[in-house]
TILODO-538976 format. One record per atom (N, C-alpha, C, O): residue in three letters; x, y, z. Coordinates in steps of 0.02 Angstrom, whole numbers, plus 50000, padded with zeros to 5 digits. Layout:
N
ALAXYZ ...
***
This chain:
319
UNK517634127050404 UNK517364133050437 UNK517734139250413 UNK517414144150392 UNK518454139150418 UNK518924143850394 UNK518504147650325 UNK518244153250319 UNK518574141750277 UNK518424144250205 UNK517424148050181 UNK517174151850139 UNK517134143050250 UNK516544147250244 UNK516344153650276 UNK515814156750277 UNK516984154650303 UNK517014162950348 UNK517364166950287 UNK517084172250273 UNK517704165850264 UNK518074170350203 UNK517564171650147 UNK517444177450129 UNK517134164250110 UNK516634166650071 UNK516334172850097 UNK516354178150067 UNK515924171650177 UNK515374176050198 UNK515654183550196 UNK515274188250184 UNK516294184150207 UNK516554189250226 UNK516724193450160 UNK516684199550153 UNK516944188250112 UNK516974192250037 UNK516274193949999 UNK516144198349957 UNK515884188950028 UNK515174190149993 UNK514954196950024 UNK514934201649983 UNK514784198450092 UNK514524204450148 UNK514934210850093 UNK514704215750064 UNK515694207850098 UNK516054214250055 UNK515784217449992 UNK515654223449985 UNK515724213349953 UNK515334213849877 UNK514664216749881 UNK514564222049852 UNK514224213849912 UNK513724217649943 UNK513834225649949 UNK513744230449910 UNK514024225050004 UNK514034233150018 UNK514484238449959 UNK514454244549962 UNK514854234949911 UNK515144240449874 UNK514764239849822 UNK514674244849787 UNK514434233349805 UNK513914232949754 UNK513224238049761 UNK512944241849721 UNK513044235649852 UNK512384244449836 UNK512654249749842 UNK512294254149820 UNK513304252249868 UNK513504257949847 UNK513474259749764 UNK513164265049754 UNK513664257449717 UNK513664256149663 UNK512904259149628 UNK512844263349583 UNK512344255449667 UNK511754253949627 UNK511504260749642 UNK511684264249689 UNK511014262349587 UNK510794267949599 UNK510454269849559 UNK510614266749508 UNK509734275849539 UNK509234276849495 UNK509284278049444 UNK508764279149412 UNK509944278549409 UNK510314283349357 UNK509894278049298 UNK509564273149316 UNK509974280049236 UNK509634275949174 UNK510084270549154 UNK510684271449163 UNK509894264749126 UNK510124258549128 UNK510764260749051 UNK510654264249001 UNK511324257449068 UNK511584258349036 UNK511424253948970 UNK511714255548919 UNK510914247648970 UNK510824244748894 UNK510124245548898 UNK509804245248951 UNK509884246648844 UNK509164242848832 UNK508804237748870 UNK509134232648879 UNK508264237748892 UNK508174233248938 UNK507574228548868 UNK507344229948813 UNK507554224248904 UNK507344219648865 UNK507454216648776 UNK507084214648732 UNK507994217548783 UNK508544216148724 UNK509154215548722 UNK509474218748764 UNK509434212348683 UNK510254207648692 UNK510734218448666 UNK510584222848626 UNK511114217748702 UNK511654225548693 UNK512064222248616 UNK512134216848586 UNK512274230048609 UNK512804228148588 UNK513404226448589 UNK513654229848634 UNK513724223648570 UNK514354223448557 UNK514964225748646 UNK515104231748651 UNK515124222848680 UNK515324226248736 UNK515904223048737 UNK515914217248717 UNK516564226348764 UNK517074223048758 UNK517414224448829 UNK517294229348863 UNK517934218448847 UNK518384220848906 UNK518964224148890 UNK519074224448830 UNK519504227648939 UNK520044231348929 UNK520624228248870 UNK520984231048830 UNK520474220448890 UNK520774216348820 UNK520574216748781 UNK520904213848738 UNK520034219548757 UNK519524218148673 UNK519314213548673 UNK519314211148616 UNK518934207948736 UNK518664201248729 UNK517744204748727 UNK517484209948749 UNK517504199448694 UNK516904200848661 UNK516114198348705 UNK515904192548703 UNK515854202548733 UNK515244199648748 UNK514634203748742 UNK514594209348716 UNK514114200048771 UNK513434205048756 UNK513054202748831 UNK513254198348869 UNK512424207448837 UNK512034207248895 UNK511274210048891 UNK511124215748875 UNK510934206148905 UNK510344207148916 UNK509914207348977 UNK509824202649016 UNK509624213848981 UNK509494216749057 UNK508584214049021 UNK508284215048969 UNK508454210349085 UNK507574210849081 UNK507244218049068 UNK507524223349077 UNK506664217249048 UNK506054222749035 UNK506174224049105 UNK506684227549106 UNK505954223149165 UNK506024224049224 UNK506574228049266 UNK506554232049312 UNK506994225549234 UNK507704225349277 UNK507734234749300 UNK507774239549262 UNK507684234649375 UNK507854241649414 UNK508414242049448 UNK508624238049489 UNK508724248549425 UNK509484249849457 UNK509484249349503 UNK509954247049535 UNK509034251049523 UNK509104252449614 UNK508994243249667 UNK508914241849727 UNK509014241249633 UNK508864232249655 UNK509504228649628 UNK509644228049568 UNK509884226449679 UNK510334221249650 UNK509874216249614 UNK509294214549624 UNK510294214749573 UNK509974209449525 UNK510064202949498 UNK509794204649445 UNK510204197449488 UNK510404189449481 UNK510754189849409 UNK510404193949378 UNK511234187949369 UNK511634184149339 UNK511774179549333 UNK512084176249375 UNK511494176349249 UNK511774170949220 UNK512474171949176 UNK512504177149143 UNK512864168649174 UNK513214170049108 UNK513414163849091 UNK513544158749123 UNK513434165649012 UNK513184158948966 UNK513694158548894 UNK513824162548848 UNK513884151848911 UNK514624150148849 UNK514364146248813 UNK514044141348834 UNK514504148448725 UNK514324143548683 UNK514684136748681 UNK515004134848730 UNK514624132248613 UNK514984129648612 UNK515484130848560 UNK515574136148529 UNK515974122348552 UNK516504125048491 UNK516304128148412 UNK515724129048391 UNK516714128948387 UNK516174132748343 UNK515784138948336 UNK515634142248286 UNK515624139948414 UNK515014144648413 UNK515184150548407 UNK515744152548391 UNK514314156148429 UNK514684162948454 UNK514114164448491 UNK513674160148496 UNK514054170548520 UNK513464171948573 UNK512774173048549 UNK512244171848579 UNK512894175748483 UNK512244174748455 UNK511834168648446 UNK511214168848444 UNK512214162948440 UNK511964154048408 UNK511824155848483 UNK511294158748493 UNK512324154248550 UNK511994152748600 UNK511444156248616 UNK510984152248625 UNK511214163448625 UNK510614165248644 UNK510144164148589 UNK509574166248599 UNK510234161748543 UNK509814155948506 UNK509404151848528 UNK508794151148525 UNK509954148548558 UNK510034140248583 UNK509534140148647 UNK508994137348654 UNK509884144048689 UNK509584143048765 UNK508984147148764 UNK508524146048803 UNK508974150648731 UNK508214156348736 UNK508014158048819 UNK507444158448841 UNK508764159048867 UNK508714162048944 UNK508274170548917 UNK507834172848953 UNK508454173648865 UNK508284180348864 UNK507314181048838 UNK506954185948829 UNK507174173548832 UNK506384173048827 UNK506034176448892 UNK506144173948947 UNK505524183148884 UNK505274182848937 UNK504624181848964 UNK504274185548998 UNK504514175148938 UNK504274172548958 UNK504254166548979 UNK503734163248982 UNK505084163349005 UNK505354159649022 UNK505964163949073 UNK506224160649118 UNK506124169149068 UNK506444173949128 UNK506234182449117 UNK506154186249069 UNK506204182949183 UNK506054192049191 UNK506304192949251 UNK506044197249285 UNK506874188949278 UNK507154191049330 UNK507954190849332 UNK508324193249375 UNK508104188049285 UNK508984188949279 UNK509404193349226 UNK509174194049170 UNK509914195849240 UNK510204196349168 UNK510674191849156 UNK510944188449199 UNK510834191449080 UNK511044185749051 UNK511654187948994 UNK511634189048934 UNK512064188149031 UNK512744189449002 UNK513104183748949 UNK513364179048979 UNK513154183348869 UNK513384180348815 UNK514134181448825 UNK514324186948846 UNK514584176348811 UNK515354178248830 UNK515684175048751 UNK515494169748726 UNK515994177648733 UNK516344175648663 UNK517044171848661 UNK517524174848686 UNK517124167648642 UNK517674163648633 UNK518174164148586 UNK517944162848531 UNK518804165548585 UNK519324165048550 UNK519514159148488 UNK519304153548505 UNK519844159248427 UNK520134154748394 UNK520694153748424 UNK520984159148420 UNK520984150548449 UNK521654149448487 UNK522304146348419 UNK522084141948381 UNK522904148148409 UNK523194148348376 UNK523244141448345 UNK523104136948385 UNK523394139548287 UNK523564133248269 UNK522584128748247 UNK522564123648213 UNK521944131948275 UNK521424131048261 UNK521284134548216 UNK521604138648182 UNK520334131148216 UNK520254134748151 UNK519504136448190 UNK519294140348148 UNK519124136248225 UNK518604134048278 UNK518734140348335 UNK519294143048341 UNK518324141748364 UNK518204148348427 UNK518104140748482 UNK517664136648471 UNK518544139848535 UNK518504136748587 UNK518764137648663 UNK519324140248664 UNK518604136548706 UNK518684138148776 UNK519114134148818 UNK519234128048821 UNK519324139248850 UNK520254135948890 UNK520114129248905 UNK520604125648898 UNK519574126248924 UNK519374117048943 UNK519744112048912 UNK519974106748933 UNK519764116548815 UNK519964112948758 UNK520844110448769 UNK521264113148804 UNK520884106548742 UNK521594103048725 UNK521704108248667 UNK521314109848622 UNK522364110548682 UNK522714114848620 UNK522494122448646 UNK522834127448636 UNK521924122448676 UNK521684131948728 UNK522174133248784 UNK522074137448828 UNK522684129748782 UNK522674131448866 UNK523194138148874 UNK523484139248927 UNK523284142948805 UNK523664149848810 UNK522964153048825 UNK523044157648866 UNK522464152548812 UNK521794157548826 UNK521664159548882 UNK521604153848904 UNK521574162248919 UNK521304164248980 UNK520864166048994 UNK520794171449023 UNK520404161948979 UNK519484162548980 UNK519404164149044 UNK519064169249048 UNK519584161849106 UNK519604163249167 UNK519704169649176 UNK519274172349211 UNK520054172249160 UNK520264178449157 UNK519764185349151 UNK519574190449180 UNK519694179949067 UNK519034185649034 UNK518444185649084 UNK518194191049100 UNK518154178449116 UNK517604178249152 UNK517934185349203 UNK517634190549217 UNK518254184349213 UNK518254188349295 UNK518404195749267 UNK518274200249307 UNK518624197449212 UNK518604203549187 UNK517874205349156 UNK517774211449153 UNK517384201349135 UNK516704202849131 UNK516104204649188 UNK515614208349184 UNK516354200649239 UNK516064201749306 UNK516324209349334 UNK515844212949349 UNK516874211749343 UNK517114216149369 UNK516814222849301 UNK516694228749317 UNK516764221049252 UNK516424226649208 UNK515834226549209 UNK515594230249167 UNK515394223249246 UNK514464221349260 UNK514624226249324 UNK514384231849318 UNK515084224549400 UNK514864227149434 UNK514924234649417 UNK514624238749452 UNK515334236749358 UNK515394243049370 UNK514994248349338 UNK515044254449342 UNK514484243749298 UNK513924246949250 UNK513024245349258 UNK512524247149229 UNK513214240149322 UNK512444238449337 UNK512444236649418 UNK512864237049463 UNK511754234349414 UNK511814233049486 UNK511604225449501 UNK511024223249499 UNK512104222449517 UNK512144216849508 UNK512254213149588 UNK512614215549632 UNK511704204649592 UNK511974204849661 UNK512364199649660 UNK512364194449628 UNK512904203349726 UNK513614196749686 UNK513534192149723 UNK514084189849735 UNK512834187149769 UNK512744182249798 UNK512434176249773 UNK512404170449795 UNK512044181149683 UNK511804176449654 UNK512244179049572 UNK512164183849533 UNK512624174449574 UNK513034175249514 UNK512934167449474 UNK513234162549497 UNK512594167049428 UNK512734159149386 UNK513154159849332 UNK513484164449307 UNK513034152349319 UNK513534148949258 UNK513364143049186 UNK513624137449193 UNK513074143849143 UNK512854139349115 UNK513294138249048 UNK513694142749033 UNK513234131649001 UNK513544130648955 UNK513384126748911 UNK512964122548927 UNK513654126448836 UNK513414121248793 UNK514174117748780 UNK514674121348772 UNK514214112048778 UNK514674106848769 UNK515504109948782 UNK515724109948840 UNK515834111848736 UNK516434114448756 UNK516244119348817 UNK516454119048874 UNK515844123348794 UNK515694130648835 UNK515604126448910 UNK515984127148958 UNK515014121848909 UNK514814118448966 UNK515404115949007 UNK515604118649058 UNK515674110548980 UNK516384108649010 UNK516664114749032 UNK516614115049094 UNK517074122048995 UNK517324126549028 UNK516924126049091 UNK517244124349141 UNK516294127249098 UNK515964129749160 UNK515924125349204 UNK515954128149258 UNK515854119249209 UNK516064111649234 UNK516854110149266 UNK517154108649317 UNK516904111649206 UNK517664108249235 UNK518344113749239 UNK518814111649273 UNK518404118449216 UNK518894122849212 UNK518484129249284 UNK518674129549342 UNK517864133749248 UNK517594138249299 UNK517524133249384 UNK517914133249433 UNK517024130449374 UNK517024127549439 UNK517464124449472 UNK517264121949525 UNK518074123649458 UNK518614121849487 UNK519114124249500 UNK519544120849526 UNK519234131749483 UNK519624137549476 UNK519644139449553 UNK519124142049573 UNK520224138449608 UNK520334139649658 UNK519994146249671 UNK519644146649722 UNK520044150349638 UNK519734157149659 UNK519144159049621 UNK518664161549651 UNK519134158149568 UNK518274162749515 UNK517974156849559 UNK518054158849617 UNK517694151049561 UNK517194146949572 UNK516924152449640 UNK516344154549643 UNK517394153949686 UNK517024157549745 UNK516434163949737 UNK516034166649776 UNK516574164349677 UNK516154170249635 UNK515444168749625 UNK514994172049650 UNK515314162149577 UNK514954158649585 UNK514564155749634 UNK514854152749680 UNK513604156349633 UNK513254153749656 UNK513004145149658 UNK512884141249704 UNK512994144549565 UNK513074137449572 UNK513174135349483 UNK513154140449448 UNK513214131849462 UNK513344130449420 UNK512984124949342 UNK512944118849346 UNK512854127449303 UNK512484121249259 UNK512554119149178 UNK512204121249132 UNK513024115349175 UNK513124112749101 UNK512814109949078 UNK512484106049113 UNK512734110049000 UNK512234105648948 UNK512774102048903 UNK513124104948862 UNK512814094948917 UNK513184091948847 UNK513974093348842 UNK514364093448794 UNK514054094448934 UNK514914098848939 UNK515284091648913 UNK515064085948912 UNK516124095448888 UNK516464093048875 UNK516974092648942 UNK517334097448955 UNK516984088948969 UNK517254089949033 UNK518064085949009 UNK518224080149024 UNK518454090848971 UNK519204086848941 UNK519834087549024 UNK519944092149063 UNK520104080549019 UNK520724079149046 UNK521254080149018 UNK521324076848967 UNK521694083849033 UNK522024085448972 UNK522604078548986 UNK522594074249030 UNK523004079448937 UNK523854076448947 UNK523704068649004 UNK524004066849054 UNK523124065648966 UNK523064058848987 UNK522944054348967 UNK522344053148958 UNK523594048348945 UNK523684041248908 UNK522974038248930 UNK522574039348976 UNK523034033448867 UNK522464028348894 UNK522364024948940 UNK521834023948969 UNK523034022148953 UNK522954019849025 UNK522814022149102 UNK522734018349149 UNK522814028049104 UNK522534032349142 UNK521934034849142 UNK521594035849192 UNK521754036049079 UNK520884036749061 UNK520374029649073 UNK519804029349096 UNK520704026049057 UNK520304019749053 UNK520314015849116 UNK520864013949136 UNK519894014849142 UNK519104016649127 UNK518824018249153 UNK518654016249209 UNK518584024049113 UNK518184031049108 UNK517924030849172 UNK518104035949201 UNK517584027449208 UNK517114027249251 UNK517704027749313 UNK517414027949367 UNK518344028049319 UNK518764028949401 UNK519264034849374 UNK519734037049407 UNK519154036449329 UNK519834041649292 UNK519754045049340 UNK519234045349372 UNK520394048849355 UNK520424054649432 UNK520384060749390 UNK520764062049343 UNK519794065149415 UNK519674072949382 UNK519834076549428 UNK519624076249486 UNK520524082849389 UNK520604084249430 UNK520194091749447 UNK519884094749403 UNK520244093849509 UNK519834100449525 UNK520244102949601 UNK520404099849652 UNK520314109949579 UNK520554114549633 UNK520204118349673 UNK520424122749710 UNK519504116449664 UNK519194121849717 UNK519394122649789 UNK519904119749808 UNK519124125449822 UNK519274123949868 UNK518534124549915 UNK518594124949976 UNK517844124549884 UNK517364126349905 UNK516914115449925 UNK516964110249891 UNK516704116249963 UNK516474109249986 UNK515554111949969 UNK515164107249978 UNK515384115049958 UNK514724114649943 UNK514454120049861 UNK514054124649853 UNK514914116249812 UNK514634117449754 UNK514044116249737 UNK514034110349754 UNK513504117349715 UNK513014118849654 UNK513044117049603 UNK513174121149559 UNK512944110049586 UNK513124108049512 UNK512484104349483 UNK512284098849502 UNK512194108449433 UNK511704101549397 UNK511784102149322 UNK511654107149289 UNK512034096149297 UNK512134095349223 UNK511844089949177 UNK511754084349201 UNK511694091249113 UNK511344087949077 UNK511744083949031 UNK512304085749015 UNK511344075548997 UNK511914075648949 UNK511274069548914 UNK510884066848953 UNK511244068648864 UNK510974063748812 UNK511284058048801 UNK511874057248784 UNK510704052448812 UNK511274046248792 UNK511564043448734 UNK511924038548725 UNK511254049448685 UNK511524048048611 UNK511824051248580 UNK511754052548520 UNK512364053848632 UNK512794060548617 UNK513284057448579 UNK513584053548616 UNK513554057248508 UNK513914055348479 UNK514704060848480 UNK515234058948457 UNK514604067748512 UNK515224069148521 UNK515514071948584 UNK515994075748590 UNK515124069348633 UNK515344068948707 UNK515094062648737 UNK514604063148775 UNK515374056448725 UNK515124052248753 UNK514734050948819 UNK515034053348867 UNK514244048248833 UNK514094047348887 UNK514384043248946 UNK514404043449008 UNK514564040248907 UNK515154033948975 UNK515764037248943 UNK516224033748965 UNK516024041548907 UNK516524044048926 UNK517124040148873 UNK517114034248854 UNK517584045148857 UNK518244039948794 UNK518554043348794 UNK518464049148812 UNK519334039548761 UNK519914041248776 UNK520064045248688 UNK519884043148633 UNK520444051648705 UNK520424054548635 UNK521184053848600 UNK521604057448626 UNK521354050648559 UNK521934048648567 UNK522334054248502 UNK522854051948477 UNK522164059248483 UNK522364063848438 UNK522434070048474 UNK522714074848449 UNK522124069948548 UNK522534074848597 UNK522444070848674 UNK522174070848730 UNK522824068148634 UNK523014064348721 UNK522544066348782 UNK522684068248839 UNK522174065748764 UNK521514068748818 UNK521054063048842 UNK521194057548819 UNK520374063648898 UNK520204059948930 UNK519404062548941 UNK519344067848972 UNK518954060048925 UNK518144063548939 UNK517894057148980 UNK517934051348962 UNK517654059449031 UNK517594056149105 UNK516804052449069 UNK516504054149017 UNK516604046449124 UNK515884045149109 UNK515674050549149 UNK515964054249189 UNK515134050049130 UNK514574058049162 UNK514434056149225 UNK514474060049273 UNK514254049449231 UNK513914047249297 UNK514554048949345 UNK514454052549394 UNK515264046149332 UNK515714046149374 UNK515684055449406 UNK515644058149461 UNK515724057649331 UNK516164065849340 UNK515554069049398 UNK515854072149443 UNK514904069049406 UNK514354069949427 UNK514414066449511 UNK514154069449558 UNK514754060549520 UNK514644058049565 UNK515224059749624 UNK515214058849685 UNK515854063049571 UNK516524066549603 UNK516264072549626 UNK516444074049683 UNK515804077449591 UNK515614081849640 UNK515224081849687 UNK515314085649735 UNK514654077149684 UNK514034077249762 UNK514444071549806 UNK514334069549863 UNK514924069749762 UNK515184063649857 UNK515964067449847 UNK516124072249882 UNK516344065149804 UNK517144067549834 UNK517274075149840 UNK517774076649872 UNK516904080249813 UNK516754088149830 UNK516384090649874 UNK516614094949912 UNK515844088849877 UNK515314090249941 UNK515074086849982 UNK514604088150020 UNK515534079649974 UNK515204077750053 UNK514514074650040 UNK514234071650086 UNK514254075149986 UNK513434072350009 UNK513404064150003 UNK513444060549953 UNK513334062550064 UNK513384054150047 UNK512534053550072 UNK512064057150091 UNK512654048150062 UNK511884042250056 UNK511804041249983 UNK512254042349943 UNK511194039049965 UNK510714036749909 UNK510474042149862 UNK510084046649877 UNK510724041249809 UNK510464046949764 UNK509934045049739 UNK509924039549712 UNK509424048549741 UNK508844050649712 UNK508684051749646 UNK508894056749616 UNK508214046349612 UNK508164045849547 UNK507484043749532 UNK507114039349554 UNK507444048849484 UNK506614051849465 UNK506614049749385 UNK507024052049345 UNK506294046849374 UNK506154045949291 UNK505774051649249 UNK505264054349270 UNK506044053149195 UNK505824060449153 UNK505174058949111 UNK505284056149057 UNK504484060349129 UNK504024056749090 UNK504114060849031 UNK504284066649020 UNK503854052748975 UNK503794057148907 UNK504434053548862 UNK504364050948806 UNK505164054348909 UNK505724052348865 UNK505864045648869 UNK505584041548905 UNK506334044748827 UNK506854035148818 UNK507104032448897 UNK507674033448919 UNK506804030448918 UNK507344030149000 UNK507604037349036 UNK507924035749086 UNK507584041749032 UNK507904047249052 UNK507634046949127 UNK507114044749153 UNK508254050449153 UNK508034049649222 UNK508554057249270 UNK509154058749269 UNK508144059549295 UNK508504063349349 UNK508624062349415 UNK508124061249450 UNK509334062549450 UNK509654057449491 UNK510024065749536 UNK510344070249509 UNK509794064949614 UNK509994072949632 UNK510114068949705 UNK509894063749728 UNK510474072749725 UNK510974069849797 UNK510594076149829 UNK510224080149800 UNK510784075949899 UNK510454079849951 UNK510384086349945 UNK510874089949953 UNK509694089049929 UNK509414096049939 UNK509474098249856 UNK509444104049836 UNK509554092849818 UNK509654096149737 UNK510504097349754 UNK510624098849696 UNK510984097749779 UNK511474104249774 UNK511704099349717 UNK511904103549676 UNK511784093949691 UNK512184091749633 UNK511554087249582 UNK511034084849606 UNK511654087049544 UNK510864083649503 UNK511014082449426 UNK511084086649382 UNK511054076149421 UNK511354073949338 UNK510754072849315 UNK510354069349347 UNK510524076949234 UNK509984074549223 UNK510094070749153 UNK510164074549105 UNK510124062349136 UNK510414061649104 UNK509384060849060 UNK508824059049079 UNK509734063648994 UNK509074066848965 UNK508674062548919 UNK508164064648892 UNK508974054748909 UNK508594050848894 UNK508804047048834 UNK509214050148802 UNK508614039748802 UNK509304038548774 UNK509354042448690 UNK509824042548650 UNK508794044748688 UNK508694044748608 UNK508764053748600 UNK508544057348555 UNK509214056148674 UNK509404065348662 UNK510114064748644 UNK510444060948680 UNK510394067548600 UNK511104071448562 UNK511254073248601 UNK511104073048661 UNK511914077548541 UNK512304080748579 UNK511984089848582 UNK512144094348543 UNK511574090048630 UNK510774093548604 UNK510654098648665 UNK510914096148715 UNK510484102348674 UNK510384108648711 UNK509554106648711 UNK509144108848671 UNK509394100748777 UNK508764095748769 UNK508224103348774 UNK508254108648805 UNK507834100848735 UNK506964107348717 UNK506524102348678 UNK506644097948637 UNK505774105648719 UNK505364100748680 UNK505104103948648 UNK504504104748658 UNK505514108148579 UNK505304111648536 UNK506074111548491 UNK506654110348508 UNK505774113248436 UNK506464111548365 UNK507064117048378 UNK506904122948383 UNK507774114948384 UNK508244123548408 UNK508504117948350 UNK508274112948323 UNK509234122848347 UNK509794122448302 UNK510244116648318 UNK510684114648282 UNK510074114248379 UNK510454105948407 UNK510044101348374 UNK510214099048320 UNK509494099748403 UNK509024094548392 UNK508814093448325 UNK508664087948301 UNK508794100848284 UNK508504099048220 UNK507674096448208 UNK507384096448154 UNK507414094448266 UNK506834090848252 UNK507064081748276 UNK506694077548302 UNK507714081148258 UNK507774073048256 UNK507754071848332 UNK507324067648343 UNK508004073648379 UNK507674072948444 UNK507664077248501 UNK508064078548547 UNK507154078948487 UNK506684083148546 UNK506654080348586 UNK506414074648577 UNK506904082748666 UNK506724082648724 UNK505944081448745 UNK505434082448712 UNK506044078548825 UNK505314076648845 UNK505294084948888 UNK504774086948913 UNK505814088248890 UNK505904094748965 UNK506234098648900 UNK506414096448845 UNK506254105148927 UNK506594109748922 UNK507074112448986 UNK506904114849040 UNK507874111148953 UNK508324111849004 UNK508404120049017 UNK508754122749060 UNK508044122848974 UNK508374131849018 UNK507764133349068 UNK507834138349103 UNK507104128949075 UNK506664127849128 UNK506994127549186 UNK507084131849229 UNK507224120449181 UNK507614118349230 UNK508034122949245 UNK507884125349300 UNK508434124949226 UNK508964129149235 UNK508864134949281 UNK509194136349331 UNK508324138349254 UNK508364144749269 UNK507974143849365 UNK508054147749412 UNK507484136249363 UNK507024136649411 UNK507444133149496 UNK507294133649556 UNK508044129449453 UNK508664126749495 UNK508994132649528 UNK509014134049588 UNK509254136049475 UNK509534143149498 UNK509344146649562 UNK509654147749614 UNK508684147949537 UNK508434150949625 UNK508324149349686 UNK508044151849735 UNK508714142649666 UNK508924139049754 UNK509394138849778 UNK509484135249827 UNK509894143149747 UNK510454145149753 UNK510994151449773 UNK511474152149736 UNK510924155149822 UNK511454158549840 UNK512164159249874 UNK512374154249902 UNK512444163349875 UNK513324162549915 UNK513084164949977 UNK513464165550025 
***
């Protein structure tokens, strides 16, 4: 009760300094096109795309969206095509850029083994605080989405962050890398009871994440990485730690078969608030679309398109 009086009370807060904030003045980016180049007080790198639509005077919904390793914000708004509008005209969709962290050679996110000087956390919450101060944004519907490393950050590092997660409305990874850090094999193994750890302190997270059963570099049942002592949970477990040992949702989970794909099946605990959609056995390590992106290649196409899902999950969601 305590902790859902403090949300309400920080949310009511944000609110009211957020419509103070909002107002008729001209949009500071282009609307219906990715900005340029925008940076925080650190010089960390992102971009934003305000809908054709989007009016100052209307708080407005937020996604923000992490590539993966490797990546940069351009591949991801590639990838996810959230800035299609004709797949969204109601959010903006904030690209966040990732660091080479010293001793790499790869742009990757604090989740990573060998990231953990980065302070992606940081940057998130220094990107949010530079949205409220240039748009009008509503801070009750704030999301989170991701591709594999990026995903994991948003999985397992964002959503578990004693304090940013409260920021957050709800949350949704594609193909996350959900890494344990500084854990022998014997502790990882096996995969399916490994203890993940998480600091939230929120009992009714928002989590729905995707993953392919032919993900060759995030396993699906999960493996022990023995070149950084690290630990990648099975999906089913990591999925099943948040709708029962995080939120409480017990009974029978609910499982819907994905027509069209290999076995795929979507499996959602009470009211949707947690929902693994594992995407079928013959999807990668793939940002699932039933159309050709830069994951799939063509070699396997999805029976769904996950930024569908995504975006249509989202709006069942506020703080």
């Amino acid at each position: 009760m305590y902790l859902s009086a403090v949300f309400a009370l920080l949310s009511a807060a944000a609110t009211a300094v957020n419509a103070a904030q909002c107002s008729a003045g001209k949009p500071p980016f282009k609307t219906g096109e990715l900005s340029k180049d925008q940076f925080t007080a650190k010089g960390r790198r992102y971009r934003v795309h305000l809908p054709a639509g989007y009016d100052p005077t209307k708080p407005t919904p937020v996604i923000l969206s992490y590539h993966g390793a490797h990546g940069t914000i351009e591949k991801q708004c590639a990838l996810d095509q959230l800035t299609d509008p004709a797949r969204n005209r109601d959010y903006i969709v904030v690209y966040l850029q990732a660091l080479v962290p010293q001793g790499s050679d790869k742009t990757e996110w604090q989740v990573a083994p060998g990231a953990d000087k980065t302070d992606d956390v940081g940057f998130t919450a220094d990107v949010l605080a530079a949205l409220d101060g240039k748009l009008c944004v509503d801070p009750r519907r704030v999301y989170a989405t991701g591709k594999s490393q990026g995903g994991g950050f948003v999985g397992q590092t964002l959503a578990c962050d004693a304090t940013l997660s409260a920021r957050f409305a709800a949350f949704a990874p594609v193909a996350g890398a959900y890494y344990i850090k500084d854990t022998p094999r014997d502790k990882c193994e096996p995969t399916s009871r490994v203890a993940i750890p998480c600091a939230t302190r929120r009992k009714d997270t928002p989590v729905m994440a995707f993953h392919g059963g032919a993900d060759p570099t995030i396993p699906y049942r999960g493996t022990w990485r023995k070149k950084t002592n690290s630990c990648l949970p099975d999906i089913r477990h990591w999925a099943r730690e948040w709708a029962v040992a995080r939120d409480g949702l017990q009974g029978t989970q609910r499982n819907t078969t994905i027509p069209g794909s290999q076995h795929g099946v979507r499996s959602a605990w009470r009211d949707d608030r947690v929902v693994l959609v594992y995407a079928g056995d013959e999807v990668q390590h793939d940002w699932p679309s039933t159309t050709v992106n830069s994951d799939n290649k063509g070699h396997s196409v999805a029976a769904f398109n996950a930024s569908d899902d995504i975006i249509k999950w989202f709006g069942k969601w506020k703080l």
